[in-house]
Every structure is written in C-alpha cells, then in structure tokens.
N, C-alpha and C positions, 0 to 999 in steps of 0.2 A: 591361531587365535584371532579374535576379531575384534578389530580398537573399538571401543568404546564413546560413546558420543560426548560423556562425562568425562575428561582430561585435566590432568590437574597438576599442581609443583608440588612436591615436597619442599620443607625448608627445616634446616636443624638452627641448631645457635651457632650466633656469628663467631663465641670466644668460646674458647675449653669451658669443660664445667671441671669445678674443681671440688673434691671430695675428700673428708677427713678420713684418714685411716680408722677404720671399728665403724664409723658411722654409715649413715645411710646419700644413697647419690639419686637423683632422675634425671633419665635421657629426653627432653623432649622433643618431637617433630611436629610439625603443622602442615595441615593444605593448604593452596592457593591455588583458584578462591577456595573460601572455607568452605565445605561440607560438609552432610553427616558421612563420620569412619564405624558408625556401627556396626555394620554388614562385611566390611572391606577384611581380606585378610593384612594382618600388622605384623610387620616383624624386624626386632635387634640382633644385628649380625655383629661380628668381628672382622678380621680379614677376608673372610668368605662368606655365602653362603651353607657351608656344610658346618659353620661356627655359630651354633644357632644360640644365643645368648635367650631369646624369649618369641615366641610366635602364637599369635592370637587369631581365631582367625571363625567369624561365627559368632562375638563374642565366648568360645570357650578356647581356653588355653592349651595348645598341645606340646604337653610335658615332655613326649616318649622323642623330639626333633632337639631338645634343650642340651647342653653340655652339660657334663655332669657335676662341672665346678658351679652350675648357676642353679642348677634343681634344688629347689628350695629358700632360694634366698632373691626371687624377682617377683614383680607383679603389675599389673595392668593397673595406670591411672586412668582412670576411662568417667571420670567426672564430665570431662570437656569431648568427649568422641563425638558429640551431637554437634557442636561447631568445629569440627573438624583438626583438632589437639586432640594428642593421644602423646602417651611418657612409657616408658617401664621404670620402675621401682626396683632397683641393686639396693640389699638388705647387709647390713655388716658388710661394708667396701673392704678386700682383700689388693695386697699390692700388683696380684696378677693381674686384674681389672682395669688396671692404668692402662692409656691408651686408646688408638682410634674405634669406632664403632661407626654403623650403616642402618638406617632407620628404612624400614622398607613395606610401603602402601601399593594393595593392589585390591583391582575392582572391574569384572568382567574384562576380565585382559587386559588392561592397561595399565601398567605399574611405573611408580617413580621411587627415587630413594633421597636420600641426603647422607652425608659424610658427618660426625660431629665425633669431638675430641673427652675423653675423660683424664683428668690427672689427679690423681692419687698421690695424697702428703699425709705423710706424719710427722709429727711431734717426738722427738726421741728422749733420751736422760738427759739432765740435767749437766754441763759440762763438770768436769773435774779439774783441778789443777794442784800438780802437785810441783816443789823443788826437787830436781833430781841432780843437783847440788852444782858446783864452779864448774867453768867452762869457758878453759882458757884465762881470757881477761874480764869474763860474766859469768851470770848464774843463767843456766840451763832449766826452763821449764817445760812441763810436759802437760796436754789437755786434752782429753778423751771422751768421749760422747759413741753412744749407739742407740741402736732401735729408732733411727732417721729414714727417713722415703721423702723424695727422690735423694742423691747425695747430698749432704751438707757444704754449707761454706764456714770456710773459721777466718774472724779475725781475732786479732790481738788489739790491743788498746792501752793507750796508759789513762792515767786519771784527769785528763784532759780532752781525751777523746780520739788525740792524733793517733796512726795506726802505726803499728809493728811490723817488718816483712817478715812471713813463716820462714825458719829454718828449714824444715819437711813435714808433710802433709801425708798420710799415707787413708788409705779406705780401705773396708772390706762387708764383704755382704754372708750374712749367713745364712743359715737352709730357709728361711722365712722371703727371702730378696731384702732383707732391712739391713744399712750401712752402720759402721763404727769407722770412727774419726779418731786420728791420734795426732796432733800436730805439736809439734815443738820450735820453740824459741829462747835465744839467748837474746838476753838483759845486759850492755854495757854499758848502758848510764847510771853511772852512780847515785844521782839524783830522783830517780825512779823510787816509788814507793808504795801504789797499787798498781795490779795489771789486771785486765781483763779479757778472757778468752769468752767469744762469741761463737754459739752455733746458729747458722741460718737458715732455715727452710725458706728454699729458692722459690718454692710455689704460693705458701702461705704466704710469706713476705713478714714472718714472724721470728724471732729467734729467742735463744736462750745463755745467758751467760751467769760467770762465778770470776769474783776477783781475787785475785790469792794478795797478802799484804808481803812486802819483806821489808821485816823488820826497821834493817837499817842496812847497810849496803856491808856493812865489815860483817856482820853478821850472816848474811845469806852467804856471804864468799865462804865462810866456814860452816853450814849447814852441815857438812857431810863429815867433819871434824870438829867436834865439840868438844875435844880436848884445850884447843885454843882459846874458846869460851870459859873455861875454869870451871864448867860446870859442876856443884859438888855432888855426889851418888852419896843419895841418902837411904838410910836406914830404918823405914817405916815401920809401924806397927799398927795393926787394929785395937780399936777404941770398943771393947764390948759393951762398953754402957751406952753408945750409943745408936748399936745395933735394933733392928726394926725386930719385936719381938718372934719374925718367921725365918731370923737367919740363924745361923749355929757361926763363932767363931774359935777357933784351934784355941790352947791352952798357949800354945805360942804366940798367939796372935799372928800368925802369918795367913793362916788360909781362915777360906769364906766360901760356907756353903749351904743350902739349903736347910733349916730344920724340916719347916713343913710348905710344901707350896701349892695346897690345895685353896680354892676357892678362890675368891675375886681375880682374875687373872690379867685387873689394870690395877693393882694396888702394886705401886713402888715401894720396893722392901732396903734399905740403905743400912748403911755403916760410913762411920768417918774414921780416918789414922786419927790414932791418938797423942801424938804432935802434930804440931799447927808451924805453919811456915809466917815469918812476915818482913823478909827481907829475903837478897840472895837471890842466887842462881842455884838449882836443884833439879837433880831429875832418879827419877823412879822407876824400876820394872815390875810389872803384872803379867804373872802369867794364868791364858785364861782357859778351862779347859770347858766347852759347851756343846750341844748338838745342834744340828741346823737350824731346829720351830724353839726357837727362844728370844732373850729381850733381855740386852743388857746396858749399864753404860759403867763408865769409869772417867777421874780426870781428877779435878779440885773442887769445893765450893766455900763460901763463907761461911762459918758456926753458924750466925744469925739466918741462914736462909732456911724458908720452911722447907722441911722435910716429910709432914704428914699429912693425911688426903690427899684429895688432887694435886697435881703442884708440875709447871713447866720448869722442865732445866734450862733457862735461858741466861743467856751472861747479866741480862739484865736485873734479874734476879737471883745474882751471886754462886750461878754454875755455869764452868767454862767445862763438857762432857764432850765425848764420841762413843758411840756406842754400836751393837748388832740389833737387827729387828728382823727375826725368822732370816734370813740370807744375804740382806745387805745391810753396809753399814753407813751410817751417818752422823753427822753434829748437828746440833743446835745452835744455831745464830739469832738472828729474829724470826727463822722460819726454817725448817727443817730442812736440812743440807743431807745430800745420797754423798757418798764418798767411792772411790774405785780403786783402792790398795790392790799392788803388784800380786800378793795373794795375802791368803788369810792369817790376819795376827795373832796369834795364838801367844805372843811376847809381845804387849806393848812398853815404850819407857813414854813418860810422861816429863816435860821439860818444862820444867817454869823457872821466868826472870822475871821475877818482884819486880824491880824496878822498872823495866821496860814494859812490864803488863803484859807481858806475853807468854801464851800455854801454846807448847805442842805440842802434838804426837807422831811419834816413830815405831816402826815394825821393827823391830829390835832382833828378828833373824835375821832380813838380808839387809838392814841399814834405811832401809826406805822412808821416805817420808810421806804421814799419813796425811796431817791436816793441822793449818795452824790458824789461833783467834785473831781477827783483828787488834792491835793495843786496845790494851783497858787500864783503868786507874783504879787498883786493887788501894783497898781503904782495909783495916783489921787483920786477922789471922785468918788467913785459907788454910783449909785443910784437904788431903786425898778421900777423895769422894769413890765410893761402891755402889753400883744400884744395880738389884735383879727384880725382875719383873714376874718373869714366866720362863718356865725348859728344865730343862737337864743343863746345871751352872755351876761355875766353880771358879775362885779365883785365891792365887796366891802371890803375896806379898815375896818377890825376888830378895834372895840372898845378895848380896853386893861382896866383892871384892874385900876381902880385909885391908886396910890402911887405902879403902876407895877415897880419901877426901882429898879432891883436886885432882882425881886422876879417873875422869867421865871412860864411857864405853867409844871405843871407837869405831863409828860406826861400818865405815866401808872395808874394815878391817875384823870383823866378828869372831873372835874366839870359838872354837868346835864344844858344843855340850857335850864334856865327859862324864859327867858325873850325874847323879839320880839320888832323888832323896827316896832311900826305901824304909825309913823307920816309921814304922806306924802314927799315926796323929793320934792324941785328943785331943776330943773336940768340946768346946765350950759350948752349949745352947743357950742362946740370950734369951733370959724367960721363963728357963725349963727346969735348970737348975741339976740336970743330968750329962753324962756325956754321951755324945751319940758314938754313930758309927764311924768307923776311920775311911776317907777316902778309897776307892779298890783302886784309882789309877796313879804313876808314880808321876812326879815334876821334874823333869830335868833343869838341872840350876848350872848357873858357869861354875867352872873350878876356880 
C-alpha cells in the first residue's frame, strides 16, 4: 500500500469513560491536525481486530464485520466527522462492555489508532441490615447488597461516623456478571446505638447505606431470646367493624380474606384487631398465605390514622408496617425501605415495647430477624393493623400457646408445626351481610 501524503494522529481520551449500567456510553476519537473523516474508513475494536464492535466505512455502516453482542445497540456520531471527531454510540451499556477499546482511522493507506478505556458501574439494592443476634460478648450484624458492577466496598459506621473493622466480607457474581455483598460485624460497645452499613460503587464514587437501631444494648444481647424480655404472646382478634367493606372476616375473627377484589387495584382495603395495646411488651403471630403478583402489609397503627383513600403508611403518620409488593419485601420509613429476609415469611410475629417505641418483626419459622423501627413515642392506643391491596391474600391471626402470658416464642429454639386447623371456616363479609366461602388451604398453628 502506498502512504499517503495526508498523515495524521489519532487521539482517544486521556481518562476512562465512565458509563451507567442500562444507559447509554460514546467512545470518542480525533485527528491531529483535524480533517475531514467523511470518506475515511472508522472503526471500534476490542482486544483485536477480528472484535469488531462498529465499522463505518463510505459513510455506510457494515453490519455483517459487527459482533453479535453489538448489532443493534451502536451508532455513528458523525455530527463533527467534517472537523475530524467521530464517536460510536453503545445503546443500553451491558457489563460485558466494560473495558479497553481501539478506535481505528484509515485513508488511502495510511492508518492510525488510539487505545481508550470504558468502565461500566452500576448502582445495585439498597443495603440491608439485619440482627442475627449475641456474639459472644456483642451482637452480630449481617448486610447484604446485590446487582453491584464493578465489586462493591462495605463500610460500617456508627453514629458519629468513625468506622467499624468487617468481621467477613464475602462477594459473588451471578449469570448477569453483577456482585452480592454479604459482610458481617460484631458490636461490643455497649454504648453504640445506630450503625450504618455502606455500599460503595468504587467507579461512581457513589454509595448507598441503611442504619439499623438497637434498641438498647441489654436488649440486642437478647434479640434472639425474648423470653428474657417478658415479652407477653397475645391473643388478638379481628375488629369487623372496622374492616374496609372488600374484606370478608371469619366468624372467629381470626382469619382475613378477600370478599371481592376487583377494580381499583391501588385502593387499600384494612382491618384493625379489635383490642388496642397502650402499654407493655406484646408480641403476635400472622400467618400469611399469598402468591407472588400481590401487595400486602401487616404491623400496628393508631385508631386515629386515616385509613380511607389515598393514605401513606408512615410512622409518621401513626403506621409502624412491613409488607410484600409482587416479590419483595419492604417497610415504610420516611421512604420506602427493600428488605432481604433469609427466606420468605409466611409466619410473621410482630413485637411491640410501648414503652420503648419499638415495633419489630420476626420470621417466626426459622427465628430470623426481619426489620426493626427506629424508637418512636407511641402517644394513644395502637392497634394490629391488616392491609391488602391486590393478589390472591389471606391472613390469619395465630393461635398462641395456652397459659402463653410471659412465656414469649423462642425463637432459635422453634417448636416443629404439628398440628393443622382442618375445620371449615365462616366466614364473616364486612358489608355483605352473608357468609362466603371457607378457605380451600389448611394453617398450620403450633401445638
């Protein structure tokens, strides 16, 4: 081939380019001196030439040299090709895309390239934190995050900012290349009272955290034995007066379930227990039986909080809930909280200390802990709160132990479900003034 009396530099960017995971990236390159690239064949490689990411050449694009992970998702910036800038346009950044690239100009034989870097970050969940109870001479916390690119960093933190050293750190990647973080710490300052688990996206220079509270330091040491707590196992009932007129409650008042749940499919449909708590240490089992695409919550709230039309469950407005939304679950804070239970509760117990202001919730099969409110200064009677939204839902009010007062569940210690309630229900409909149909699936309750 025969050089060209037209000689030229390519030149890429001096720093990475850095691209949001789902979003869109451009590579750009320039001549020096500038020229017109109209004419010129253009092309983005990978490690080789045979990795042909985009090549233009004619201004027309040839597709049939492209890999086949980029067909369809690149395109020619060719605004600036008259002054001698040219880009390709990556559509929907994928995590395989991370990494080096070779921008490559040629013109009557004479061809130049440049090296330039892409990095691919994403943003992943929200951390989690749960108690996964004493250890040793502290409490043992556990924080979890996935759907990270490139790997995360965790720190720890208390409420002043100083940091925590991880216990263990462990990663893993799944068929996508996106990371899950599990790290855990023990707590032996007594003094300690919030903590916060940080995730950092090392490229963004962004990150995301959750501070879990405990309580009080004698109290976390017994999270995982609430026996010690005095806690009392109480014996709830539903309140059909003041069921939302699309629920049905049992003539026992134990279970809750659907009369009709067509139409509006953001309309909150409630019930409250029909005792009200305003002192004491109390806690309660629900069991829930639903399918995946549904929307629920359960927990406490104040009589006085509205319950009809729109209406946020926020503590601030006298509901302390956890709930499912189609396949995960979360709480209300001031802002909606994801949660990552060990697996799916189908037994929640629900723990409230009046005095302390504190609601939380436990999986009530294997003992686990799901999520607890920062203190609050509970003012009036709280009661056990129900809300179904949308699905196939059903909830019943747990049997308790007979002579349960002062003698809580234990939780690392769980009794085997022997037993099943097989006696048919009625069913109350609030509204209807008929009874429906009786549940077709049975409840297993403790003996």
């Amino acid at each position: 081939m025969s050089l060209s009396t037209e000689q030229f530099k390519v030149v890429g960017p001096h720093h990475p380019i850095v691209a949001v995971l789902g979003e869109d990236a451009i590579l750009p390159c320039t001549l020096v001196p500038a020229m017109n690239a109209e004419n010129m064949e253009l092309g983005w490689f990978r490690s080789t030439f045979s990795q042909a990411v985009f090549i233009n050449w004619n201004q027309q694009d040839e597709i049939e040299e492209q890999m086949a992970e980029y067909r369809g998702r690149t395109s020619l910036v060719s605004n600036l090709l008259t002054q001698g800038q040219a880009a390709v346009h990556i559509h929907k950044v994928q995590v395989s895309d991370n990494g080096m690239y070779t921008c490559f100009f040629r013109k009557a034989g004479f061809y130049e390239e440049a090296d330039l870097e892409l990095k691919v970050a994403g943003m992943g969940s929200d951390p989690q934190v749960h108690i996964e109870g004493p250890e040793e001479d502290g409490v043992r916390l556990v924080c979890k995050a996935s759907g990270w690119f490139p790997k995360p960093q965790v720190q720890w933190r208390d409420v002043s900012g100083n940091k925590f050293p991880v216990l263990s750190e462990a990663h893993t990647q799944d068929t996508e290349e996106l990371f899950s973080v599990e790290a855990t710490l023990v707590v032996r300052d007594s003094s300690v009272g919030n903590v916060t688990c940080s995730v950092l996206n090392p490229v963004l220079g962004q990150e995301k955290a959750m501070a879990i509270y405990i309580p009080a330091w004698r109290k976390a040491l017994l999270y995982a034995d609430w026996r010690k707590e005095q806690f009392q196992a109480c014996e709830f009932t539903l309140d059909p007066d003041s069921a939302h007129p699309k629920l049905c409650v049992s003539h026992e008042r134990k279970y809750l379930t659907w009369k009709d749940h067509s139409g509006d499919l953001n309309a909150k449909c409630s019930v409250l227990g029909l005792e009200g708590i305003t002192s004491g240490r109390c806690y309660w089992e629900v069991e829930i039986e639903n399918k995946s695409h549904s929307k629920w919550t359960l927990g406490v709230c104040r009589k006085d909080s509205k319950r009809t039309g729109p209406y946020m469950e926020l503590p601030d407005r006298g509901f302390w809930v956890m709930g499912k939304f189609n396949n995960r679950y979360f709480s209300w804070t001031d802002h909606v909280t994801w949660l990552s239970p060990r697996q799916d509760p189908c037994r929640v117990g629900v723990f409230l200390d009046y005095s302390e202001g504190d609601v939380s919730f436990y999986n009530m099969i294997d003992g686990s802990h799901i999520f607890s409110f920062l203190p609050a200064s509970f003012s009036g009677t709280l009661f056990p709160y129900f809300m179904f939204e949308y699905g196939d839902v059903s909830m019943t009010m747990c049997s308790m132990a007979s002579g349960s007062e002062a003698l809580p569940v234990l939780l690392n210690n769980f009794p085997p479900l022997e037993e099943t309630l097989s006696t048919p229900r009625e069913v109350f409909c609030s509204g209807c003034g008929v009874d429906g149909a009786p549940p077709e699936a049975e409840s297993p309750l403790l003996p």
